[in-house]
LOKEVEX-81850 format. One line per field, with one value per residue: residue number from 1; residue in three letters; z, x, y of N, C-alpha, C, O, CB in turn. Coordinates in steps of 0.05 Angstrom, whole numbers, plus 5000, padded with zeros to 4 digits. Each point is the difference from the previous one (the first is absolute). Glycine has a CB too. Layout:
N
k: c(NUM_...);
r: c(ALA_...);
n.Z: c(Z_...);
n.X: c(X_...);
n.Y: c(Y_...);
ca.Z: c(Z_...);
ca.X: c(X_...);
ca.Y: c(Y_...);
c.Z: c(Z_...);
c.X: c(X_...);
c.Y: c(Y_...);
o.Z: c(Z_...);
o.X: c(X_...);
o.Y: c(Y_...);
cb.Z: c(Z_...);
cb.X: c(X_...);
cb.Y: c(Y_...);
# end
This chain:
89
k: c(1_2_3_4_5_6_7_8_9_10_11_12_13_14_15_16_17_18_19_20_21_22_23_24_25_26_27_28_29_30_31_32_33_34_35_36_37_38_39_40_41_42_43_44_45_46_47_48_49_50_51_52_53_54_55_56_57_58_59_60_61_62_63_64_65_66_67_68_69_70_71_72_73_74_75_76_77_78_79_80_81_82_83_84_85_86_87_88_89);
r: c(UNK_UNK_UNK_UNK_UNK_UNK_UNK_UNK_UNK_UNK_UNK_UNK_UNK_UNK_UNK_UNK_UNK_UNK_UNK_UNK_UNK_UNK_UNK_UNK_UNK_UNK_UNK_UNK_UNK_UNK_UNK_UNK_UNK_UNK_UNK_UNK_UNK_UNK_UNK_UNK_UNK_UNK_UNK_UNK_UNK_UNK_UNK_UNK_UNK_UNK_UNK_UNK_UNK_UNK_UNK_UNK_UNK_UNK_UNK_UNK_UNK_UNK_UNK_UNK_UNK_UNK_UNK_UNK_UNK_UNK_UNK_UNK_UNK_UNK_UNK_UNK_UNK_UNK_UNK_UNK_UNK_UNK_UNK_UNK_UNK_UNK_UNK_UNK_UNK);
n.Z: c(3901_4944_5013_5034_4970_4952_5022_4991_4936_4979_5043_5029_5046_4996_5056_4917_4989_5057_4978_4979_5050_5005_4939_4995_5038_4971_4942_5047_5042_4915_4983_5041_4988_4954_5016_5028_5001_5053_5010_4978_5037_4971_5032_4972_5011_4950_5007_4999_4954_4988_5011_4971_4953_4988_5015_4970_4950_5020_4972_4951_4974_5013_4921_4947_4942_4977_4962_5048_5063_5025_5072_4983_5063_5003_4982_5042_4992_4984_5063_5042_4961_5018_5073_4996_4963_5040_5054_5016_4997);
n.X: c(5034_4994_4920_5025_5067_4954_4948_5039_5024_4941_4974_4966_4960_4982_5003_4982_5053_5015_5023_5054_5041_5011_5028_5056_5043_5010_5014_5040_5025_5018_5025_5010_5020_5010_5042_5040_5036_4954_4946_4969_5031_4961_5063_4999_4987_5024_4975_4950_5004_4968_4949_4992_5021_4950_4958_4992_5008_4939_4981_5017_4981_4920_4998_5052_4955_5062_4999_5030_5052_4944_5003_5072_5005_4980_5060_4961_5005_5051_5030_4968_5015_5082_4993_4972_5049_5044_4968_4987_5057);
n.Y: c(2678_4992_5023_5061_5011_4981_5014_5048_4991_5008_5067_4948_5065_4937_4951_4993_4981_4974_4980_5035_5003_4930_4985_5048_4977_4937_5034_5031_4934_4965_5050_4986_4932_4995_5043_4981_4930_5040_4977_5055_5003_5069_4989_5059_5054_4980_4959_5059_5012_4953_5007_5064_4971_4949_5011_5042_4958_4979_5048_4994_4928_4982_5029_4963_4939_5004_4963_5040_4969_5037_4972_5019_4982_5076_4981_5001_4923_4999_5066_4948_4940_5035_5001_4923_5008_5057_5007_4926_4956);
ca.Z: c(5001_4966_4981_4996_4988_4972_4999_4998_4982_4966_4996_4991_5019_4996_5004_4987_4987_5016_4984_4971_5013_5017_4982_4988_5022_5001_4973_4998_5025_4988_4977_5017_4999_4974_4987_5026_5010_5027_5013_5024_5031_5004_5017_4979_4989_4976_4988_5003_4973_4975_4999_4989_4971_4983_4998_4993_4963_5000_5012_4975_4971_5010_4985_4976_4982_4974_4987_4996_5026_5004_5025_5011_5028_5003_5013_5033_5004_4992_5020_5018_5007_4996_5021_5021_4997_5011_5027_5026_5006);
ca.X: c(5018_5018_4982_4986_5023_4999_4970_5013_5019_4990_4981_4977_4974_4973_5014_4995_5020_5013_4998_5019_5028_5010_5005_5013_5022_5014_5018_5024_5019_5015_5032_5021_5014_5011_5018_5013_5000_4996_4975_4992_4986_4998_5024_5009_4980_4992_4983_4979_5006_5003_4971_4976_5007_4992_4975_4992_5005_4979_4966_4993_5009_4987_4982_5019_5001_5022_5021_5020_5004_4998_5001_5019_5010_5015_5028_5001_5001_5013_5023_5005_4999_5024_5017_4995_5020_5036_5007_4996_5008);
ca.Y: c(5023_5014_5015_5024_5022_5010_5019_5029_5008_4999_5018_4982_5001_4993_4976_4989_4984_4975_4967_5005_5013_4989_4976_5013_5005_4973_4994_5018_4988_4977_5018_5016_4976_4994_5028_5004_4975_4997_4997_5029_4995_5030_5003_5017_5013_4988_4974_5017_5020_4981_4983_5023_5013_4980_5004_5025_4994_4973_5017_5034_4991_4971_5002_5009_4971_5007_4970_5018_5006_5025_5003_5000_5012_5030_4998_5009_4977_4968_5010_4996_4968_4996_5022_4965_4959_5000_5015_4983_4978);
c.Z: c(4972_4980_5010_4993_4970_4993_4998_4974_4978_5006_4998_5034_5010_5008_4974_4981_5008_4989_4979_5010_5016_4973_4980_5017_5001_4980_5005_5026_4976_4982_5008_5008_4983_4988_5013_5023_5034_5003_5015_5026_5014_5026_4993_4991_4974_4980_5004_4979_4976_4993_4992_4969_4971_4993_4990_4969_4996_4991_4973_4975_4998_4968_4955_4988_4974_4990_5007_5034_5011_5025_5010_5035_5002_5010_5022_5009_4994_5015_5030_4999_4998_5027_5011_4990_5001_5028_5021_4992_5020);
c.X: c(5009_4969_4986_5022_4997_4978_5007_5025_4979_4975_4979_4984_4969_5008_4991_5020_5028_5016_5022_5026_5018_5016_5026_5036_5010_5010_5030_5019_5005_5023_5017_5015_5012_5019_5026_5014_4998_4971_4995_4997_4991_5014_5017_4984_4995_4988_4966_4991_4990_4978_4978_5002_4993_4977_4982_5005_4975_4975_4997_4996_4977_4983_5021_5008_5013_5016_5025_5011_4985_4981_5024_5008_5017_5024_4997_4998_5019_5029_4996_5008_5037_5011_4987_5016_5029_5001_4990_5005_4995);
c.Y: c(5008_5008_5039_5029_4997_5006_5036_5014_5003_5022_4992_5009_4987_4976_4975_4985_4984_4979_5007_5012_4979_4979_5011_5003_4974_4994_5019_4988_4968_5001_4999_4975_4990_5020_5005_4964_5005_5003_5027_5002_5033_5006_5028_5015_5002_4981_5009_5011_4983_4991_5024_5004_4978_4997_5016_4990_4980_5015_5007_4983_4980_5005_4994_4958_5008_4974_5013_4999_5030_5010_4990_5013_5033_4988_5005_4972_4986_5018_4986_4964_4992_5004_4968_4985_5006_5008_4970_4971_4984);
o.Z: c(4990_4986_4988_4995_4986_4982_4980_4993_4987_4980_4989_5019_5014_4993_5002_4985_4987_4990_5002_4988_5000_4998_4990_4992_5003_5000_4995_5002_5005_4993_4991_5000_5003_4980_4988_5014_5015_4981_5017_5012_5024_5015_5018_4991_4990_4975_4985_4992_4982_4977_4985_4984_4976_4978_4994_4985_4984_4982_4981_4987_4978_4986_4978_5010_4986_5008_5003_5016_4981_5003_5015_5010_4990_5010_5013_5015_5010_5009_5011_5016_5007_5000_5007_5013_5002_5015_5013_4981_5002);
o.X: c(5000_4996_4988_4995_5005_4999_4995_5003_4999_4995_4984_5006_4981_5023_5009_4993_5018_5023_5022_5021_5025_5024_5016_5023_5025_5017_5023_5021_5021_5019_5019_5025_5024_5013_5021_5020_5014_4985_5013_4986_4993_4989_5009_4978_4977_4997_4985_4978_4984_4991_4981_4981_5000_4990_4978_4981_4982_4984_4987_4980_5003_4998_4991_5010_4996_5000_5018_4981_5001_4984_5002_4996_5023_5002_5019_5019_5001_5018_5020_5015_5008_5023_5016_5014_5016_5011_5018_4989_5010);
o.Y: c(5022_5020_5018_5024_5020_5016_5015_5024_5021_5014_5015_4985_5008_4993_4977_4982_4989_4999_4990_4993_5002_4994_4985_5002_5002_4981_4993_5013_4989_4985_4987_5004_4996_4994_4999_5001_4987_5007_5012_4984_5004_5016_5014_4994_5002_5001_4987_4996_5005_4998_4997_5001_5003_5001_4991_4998_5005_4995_4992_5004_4991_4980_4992_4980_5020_4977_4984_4998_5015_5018_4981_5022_5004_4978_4993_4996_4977_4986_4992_4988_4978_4991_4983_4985_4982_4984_4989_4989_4978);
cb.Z: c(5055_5008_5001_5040_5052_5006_5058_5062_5030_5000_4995_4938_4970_4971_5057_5028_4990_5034_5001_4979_5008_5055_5011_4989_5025_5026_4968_4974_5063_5014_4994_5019_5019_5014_5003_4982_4940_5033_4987_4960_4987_4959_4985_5000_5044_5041_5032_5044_5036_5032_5057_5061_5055_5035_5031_5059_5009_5059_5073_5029_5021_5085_5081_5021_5033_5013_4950_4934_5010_4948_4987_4936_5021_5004_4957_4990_4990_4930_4963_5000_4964_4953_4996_4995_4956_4941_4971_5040_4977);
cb.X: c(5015_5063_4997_4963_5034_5030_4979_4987_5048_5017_5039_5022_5045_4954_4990_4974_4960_4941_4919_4938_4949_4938_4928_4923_4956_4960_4927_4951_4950_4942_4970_4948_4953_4947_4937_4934_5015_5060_4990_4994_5047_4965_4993_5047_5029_5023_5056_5036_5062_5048_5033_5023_5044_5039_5036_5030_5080_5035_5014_5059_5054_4994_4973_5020_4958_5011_4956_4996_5045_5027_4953_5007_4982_4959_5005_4956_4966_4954_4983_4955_4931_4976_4986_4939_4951_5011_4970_4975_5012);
cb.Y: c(4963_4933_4918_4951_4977_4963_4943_4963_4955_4925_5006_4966_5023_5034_5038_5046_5043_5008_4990_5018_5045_5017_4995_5020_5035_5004_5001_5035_5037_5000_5043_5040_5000_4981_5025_5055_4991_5010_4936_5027_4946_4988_4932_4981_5017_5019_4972_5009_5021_4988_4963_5028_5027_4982_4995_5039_4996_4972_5034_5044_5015_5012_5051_5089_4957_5073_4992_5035_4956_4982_5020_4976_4939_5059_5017_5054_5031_4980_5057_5061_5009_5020_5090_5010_4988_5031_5076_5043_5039);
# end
């Protein structure tokens, strides 16, 4: 189910990269934990959000090598990863 909402969010039509999405999706549910200190359970629509919006960064940024930071997290991510770790208790 979540891989294929983020299949649809990110725009990925090809099942060739499965495997890399899925795996992608268990880094962006270990953030959202370590960040937030709760466990996904997509119960929430914004833990949904969270996981696309991650994933999609994972995706788009996978190729980008540097010394320098410059796969900083968008604010749209780290706004929603703030509304999960105060609003839900």
């Amino acid at each position: 189910m979540i891989l294929d909402l983020v299949k649809q969010y990110s725009r990925v039509d090809f099942k060739e990269d499965d495997l890399l999405l899925s795996s992608l999706i268990s880094q962006a549910e270990e953030y959202i934990k370590n960040a937030t200190g709760h466990e996904v359970t997509y119960e929430r629509e914004l833990e949904k959000l969270a996981v696309c919006l991650l994933v999609n960064h994972y995706y788009d940024e996978r190729g980008i090598v540097s010394h320098q930071q410059v796969n900083k997290l968008p604010h749209s991510i780290e706004s929603v990863l703030q509304q999960l770790e105060f609003c839900y208790e």
